[in-house]
N, C-alpha and C positions, 0 to 999 in steps of 0.2 A: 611154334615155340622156338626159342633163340636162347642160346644161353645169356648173351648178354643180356635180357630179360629177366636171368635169374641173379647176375652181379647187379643188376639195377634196385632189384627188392631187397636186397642184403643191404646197400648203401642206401637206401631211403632208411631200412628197418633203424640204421646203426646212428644216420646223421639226426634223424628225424625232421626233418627241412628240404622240402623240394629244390632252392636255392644251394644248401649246402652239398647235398649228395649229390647235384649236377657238377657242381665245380669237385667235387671227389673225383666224379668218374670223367672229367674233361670233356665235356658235351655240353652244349648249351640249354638252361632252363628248360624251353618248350620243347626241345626235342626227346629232353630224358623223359618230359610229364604224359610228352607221347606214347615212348615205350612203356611206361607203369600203365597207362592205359592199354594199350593191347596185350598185356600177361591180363590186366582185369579182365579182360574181353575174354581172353583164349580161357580163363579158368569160370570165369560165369557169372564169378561174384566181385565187389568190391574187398580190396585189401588192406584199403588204408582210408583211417577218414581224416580228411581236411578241413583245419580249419588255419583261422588268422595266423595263428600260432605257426601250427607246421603242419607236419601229420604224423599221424599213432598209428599203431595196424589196429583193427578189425578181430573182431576173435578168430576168424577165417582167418586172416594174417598170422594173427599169434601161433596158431594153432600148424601152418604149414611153414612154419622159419627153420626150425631143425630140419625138416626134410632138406627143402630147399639149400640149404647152405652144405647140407650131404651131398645133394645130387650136381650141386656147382662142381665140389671136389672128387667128386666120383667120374661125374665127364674129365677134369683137369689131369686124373690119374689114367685114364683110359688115353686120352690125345699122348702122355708124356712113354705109355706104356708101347703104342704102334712106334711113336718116333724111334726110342729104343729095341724093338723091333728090326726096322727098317735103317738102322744104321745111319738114321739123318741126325738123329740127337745126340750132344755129347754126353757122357753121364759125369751132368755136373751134381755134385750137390746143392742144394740152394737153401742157403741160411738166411735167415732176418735176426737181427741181434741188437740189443739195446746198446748207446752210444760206448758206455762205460765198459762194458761187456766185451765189443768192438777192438779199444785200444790195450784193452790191460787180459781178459784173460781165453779171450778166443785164440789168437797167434799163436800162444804156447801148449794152448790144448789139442787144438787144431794140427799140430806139430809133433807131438806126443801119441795121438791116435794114428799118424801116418808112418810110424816106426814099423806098426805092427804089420800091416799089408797098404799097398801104394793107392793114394785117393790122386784121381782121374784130376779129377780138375773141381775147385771149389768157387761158389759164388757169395758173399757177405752182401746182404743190404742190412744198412745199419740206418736204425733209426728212434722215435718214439715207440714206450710201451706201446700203446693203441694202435702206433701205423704196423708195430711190429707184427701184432696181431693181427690186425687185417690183412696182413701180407697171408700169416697162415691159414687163416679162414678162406681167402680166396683164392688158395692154391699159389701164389705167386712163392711161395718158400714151402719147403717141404719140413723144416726144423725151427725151432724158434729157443733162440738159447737167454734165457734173465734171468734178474733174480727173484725169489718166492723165499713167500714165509708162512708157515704150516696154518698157520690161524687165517689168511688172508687169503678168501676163496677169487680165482682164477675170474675172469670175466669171459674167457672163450665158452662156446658155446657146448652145451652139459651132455657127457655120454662122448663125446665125439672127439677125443684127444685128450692123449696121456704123457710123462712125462716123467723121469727121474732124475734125481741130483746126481751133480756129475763133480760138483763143487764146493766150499762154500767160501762165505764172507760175513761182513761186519758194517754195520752203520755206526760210523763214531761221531758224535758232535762237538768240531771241530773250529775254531777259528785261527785267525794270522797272530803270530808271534807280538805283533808290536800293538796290537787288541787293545782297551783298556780291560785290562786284567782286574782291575781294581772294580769295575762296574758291576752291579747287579746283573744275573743272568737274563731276568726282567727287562730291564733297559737296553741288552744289545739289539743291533740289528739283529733281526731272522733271515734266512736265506733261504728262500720256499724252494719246494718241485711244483711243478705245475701239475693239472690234472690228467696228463696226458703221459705224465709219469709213472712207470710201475714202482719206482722206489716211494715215489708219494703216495700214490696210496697205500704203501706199506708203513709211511713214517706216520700219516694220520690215523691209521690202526691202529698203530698202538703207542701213539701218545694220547688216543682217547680219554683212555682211563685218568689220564696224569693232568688232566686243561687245569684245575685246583691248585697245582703246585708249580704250573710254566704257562706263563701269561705271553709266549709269546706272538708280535704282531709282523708278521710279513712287509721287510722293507724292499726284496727283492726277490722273482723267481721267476726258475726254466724249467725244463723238463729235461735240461744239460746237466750234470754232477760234472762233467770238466768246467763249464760256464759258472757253476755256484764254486768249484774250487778254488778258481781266479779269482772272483771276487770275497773269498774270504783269506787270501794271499793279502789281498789289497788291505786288509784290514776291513772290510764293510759290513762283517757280521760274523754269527754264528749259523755254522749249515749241517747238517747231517749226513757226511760224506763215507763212500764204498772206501774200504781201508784197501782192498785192492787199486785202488786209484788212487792214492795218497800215502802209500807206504813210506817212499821217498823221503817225501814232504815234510813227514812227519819224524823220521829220523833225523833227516838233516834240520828239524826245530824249527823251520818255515810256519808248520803248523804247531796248535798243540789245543789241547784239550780244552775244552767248555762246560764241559762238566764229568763225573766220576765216571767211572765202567757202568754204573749201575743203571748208565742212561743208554748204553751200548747197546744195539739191534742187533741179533746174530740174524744171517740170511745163507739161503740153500739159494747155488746158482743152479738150474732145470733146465735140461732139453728138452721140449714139449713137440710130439708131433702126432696126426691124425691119426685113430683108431684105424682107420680103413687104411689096405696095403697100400705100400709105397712100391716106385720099381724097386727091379730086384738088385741095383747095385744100393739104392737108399736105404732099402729092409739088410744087406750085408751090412752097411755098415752102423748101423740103428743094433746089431748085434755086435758087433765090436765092441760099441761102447760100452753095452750089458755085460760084456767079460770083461773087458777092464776096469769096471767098477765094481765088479763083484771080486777083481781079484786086489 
């Protein structure tokens, strides 16, 4: 047994494509379909059936994936815990954070928590909801900082990481000052998130209810809210943009409304990290934040 054996079944489980989840994990096709074959071997049964398509786990599969993805991070905590130990590791913290999150309001929170007792040294990988999240599922981040909205259940995996507001914000739908103002809400361009966005899937939550009363049709989309901001600077649409990211903007009349308040998304920004202990400088400061929020 090999752990990368166990990052292997996690990226087949997540990509569902032998193709894809080999280019996830930087390894060539046949050599990743080798390793899923020797975890199949070493565990007795088949975990995943193939077909044209891709592949699906197996009830055996379904049935060992929460362990699995436990016992990935339970070795990750054990390696990070001797290093810490043995004085080879620095005690960095290691954050994964969505891009918006990133530029506007990690710096100053980040800043603010280290008044209180001095943080060693910090790591930011900034990136997509989904890569954010795989970061923490596979141990590569210990914290995961985005935003959440109460109704719109988590996609990490169930039982195994928790997570409280530390923040909030707002989705305002927004467009460029020189817009036509005059056009139907209908007719403008939309300015999507992709699906690899956690705001998107919070904007398609809940403008479900609303499809009857906003027809509209995707002219352009990222899983960037700076890249959808530019382009609705440019005048090329209407986008549903983090008012922390556009407060600016929107002062200085760059931006401005597209419709009432009553379209307005509130959102909780969440540091989200594993149930299972962290080291003991990450569990210090995972209590910091719990007093500082609470006070």
């Amino acid at each position: 047994m090999e752990l990368v054996w166990l990052e292997d079944f996690i990226a087949l489980a997540e990509q569902g494509g032998f193709i894809r989840a080999a280019q996830a994990r930087h390894v060539t096709q046949p050599a990743f379909s080798r390793r899923i074959r020797a975890l199949e071997e070493w565990i007795g049964v088949e975990l995943f059936k193939r077909t044209a398509q891709g592949a699906t786990l197996t009830p055996a599969g379904e049935h060992i994936l929460n362990s699995v993805q436990d016992a990935a991070l339970r070795l990750y905590r054990i390696r990070d815990e001797a290093r810490e130990i043995a004085g080879t590791a620095a005690k960095s913290l290691r954050f994964s954070a969505t891009h918006s999150l990133s530029f506007t309001f990690f710096p100053k929170w980040i800043r603010q928590l280290g008044r209180g007792a001095p943080i060693e040294a910090v790591r930011l990988l900034s990136d997509s909801m989904a890569e954010c999240e795989r970061m923490l599922v596979h141990g590569q981040a210990q914290f995961l900082l985005s935003h959440r909205h109460p109704d719109v259940p988590t996609l990490l995996p169930t039982g195994q990481f928790i997570s409280k507001a530390v923040g909030q914000d707002t989705l305002v739908p927004l467009m460029g000052a020189e817009a036509n103002i005059e056009a139907d809400i209908e007719t403008l361009p939309y300015l999507a998130y992709t699906k690899e966005s956690g705001l998107g899937r919070i904007l398609e939550h809940q403008l479900r209810d609303k499809a009857e009363y906003l027809h509209l049709r995707p002219f352009f989309s990222s899983h960037l809210a700076a890249v959808l901001t530019s382009m609705a600077l440019e005048n090329k649409g209407v986008a549903w943009l983090p008012n922390s990211l556009t407060e600016q903007e929107q002062a200085e009349g760059n931006l401005i409304r597209a419709l009432d308040e009553s379209w307005d998304i509130p959102l909780q920004i969440h540091l989200t990290r594993p149930v299972a202990p962290l080291p003991s400088f990450a569990e210090a400061f995972w209590q910091d934040v719990s007093h500082s929020f609470q006070q």
